[in-house]
C-alpha positions as CSV (number, residue, x, y, z in Angstrom):
1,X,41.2,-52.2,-83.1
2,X,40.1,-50.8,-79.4
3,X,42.8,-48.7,-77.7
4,X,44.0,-50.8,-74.4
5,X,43.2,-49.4,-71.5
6,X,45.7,-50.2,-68.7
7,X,46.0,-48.6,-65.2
8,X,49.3,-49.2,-63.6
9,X,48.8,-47.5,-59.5
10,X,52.3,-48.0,-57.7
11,X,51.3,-47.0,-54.2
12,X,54.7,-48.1,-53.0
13,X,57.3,-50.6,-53.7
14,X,55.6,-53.2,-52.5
15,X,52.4,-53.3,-53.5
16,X,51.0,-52.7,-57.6
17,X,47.8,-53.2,-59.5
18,X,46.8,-53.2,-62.7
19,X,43.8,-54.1,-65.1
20,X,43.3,-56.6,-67.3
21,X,41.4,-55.5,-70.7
22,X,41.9,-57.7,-73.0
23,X,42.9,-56.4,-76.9
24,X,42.6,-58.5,-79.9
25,X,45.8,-56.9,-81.7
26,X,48.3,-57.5,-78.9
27,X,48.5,-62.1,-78.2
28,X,50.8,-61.7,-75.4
29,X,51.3,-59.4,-72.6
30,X,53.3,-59.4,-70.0
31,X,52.0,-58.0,-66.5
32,X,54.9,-59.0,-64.9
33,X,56.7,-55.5,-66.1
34,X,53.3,-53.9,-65.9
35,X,53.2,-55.0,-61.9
36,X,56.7,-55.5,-61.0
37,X,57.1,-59.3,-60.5
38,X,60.2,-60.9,-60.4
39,X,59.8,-63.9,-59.0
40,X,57.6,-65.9,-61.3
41,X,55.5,-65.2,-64.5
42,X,52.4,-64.1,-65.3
43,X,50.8,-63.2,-68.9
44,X,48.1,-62.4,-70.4
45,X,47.1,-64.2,-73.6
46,X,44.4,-63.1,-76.1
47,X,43.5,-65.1,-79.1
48,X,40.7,-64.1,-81.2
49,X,38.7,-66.9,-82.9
50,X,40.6,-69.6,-84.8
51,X,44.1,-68.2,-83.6
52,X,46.8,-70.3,-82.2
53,X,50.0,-70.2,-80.2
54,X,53.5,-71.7,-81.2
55,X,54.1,-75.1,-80.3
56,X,56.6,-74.5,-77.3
57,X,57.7,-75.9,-74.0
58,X,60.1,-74.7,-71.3
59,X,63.5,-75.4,-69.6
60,X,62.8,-75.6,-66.0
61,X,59.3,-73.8,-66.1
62,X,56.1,-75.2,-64.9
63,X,52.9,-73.5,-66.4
64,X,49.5,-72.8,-65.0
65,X,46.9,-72.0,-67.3
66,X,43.6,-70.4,-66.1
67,X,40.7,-69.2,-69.1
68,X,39.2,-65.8,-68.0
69,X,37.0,-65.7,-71.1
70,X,36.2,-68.2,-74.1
71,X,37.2,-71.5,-74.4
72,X,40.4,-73.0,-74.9
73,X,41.9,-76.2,-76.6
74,X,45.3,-76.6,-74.9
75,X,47.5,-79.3,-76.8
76,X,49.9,-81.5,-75.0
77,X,52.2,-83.2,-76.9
78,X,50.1,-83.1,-80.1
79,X,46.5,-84.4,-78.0
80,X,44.2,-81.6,-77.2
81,X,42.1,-81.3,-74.8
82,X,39.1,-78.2,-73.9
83,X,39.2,-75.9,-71.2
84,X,35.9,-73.8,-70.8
85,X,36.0,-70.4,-68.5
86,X,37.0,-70.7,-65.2
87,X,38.9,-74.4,-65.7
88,X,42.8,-74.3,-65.2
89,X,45.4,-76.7,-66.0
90,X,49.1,-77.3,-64.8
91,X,51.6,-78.5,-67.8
92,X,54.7,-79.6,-66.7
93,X,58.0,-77.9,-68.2
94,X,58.9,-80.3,-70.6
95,X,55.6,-81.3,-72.2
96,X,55.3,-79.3,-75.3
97,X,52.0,-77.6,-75.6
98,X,50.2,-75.2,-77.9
99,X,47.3,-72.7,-77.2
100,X,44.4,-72.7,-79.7
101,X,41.3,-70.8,-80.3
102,X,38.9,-73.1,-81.7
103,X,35.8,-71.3,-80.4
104,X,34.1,-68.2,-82.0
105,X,34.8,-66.0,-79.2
106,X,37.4,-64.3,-77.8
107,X,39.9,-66.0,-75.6
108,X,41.2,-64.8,-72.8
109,X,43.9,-66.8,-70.5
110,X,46.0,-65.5,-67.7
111,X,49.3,-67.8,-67.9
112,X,51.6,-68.3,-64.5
113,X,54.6,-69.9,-64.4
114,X,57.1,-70.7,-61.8
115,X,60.7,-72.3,-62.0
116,X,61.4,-72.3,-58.2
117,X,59.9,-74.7,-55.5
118,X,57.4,-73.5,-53.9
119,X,57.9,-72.3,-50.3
120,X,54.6,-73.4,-48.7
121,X,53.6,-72.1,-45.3
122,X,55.7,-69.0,-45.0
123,X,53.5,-66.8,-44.0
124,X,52.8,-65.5,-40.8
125,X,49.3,-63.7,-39.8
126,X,47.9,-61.5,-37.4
127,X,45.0,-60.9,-35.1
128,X,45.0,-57.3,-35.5
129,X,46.4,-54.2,-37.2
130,X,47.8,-53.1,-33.9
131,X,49.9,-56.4,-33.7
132,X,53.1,-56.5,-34.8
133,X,54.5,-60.1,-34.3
134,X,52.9,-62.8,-36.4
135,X,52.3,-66.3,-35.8
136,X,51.7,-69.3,-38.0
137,X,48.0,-69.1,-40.5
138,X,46.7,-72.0,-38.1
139,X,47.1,-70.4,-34.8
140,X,45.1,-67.1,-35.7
141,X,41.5,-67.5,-35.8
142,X,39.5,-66.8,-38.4
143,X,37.8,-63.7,-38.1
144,X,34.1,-63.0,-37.7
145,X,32.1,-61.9,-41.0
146,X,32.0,-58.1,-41.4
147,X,28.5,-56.7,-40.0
């Protein structure tokens, strides 16, 4: 088993980062603690070939699946379907569902989940550095490509 390499850089309280190496021996981690997230989750999931998740599903929490690496055969309510690298797929909270590695390489997924609606269009952006009072994403141009 590789040692897990995994930088944790807290420049302040508001902003984190961290690393994502995946390790064979560890199925389920959560970067959540790792980056300080409270509201919603995110884990990392590692199953090496021919390992599978318990069948589960959630009170009030949506999931968002996203394959990093591998391939993976997520099953909903007993019917699986594939998801090669790169694909992502929402399961609603109470669908049960089970994460398999049916491939014969390592998989890699990053799991998010929410419970909360989502508060769209709450940002606010900015022309400049210097600026100091946003406006809404639509009203600021986009800027020009760097040089």
């Amino acid at each position: 088993m590789r040692t897990r390499l995994i930088i944790v850089s807290r420049v302040d309280s508001g902003f984190s980062r961290s690393r994502i190496d995946p390790d064979p021996g560890e199925r389920f981690v959560s970067l959540c603690r790792q980056l300080g997230i409270s509201s919603f989750g995110l884990n990392e999931i590692v199953l090496e070939p021919g390992q599978r998740g318990r069948i589960h599903r959630h009170e009030r929490q949506e999931e968002v699946y996203l394959v990093l690496e591998g391939s993976l055969t997520l099953e909903i309510e007993g019917e699986p379907r594939t998801l090669a690298r790169g694909e992502l797929a929402r399961v609603a909270p109470d669908l049960r569902r089970r994460l398999s590695n049916r491939g014969d390489e390592l998989l890699l997924v990053l799991a998010i989940g929410g419970a909360a609606p989502h508060e769209g269009r709450d940002g606010l952006a900015f022309a400049s550095w210097e600026d100091t009072k946003g406006a809404p994403p639509q009203e600021i141009p986009i800027p020009p490509a760097l040089p």
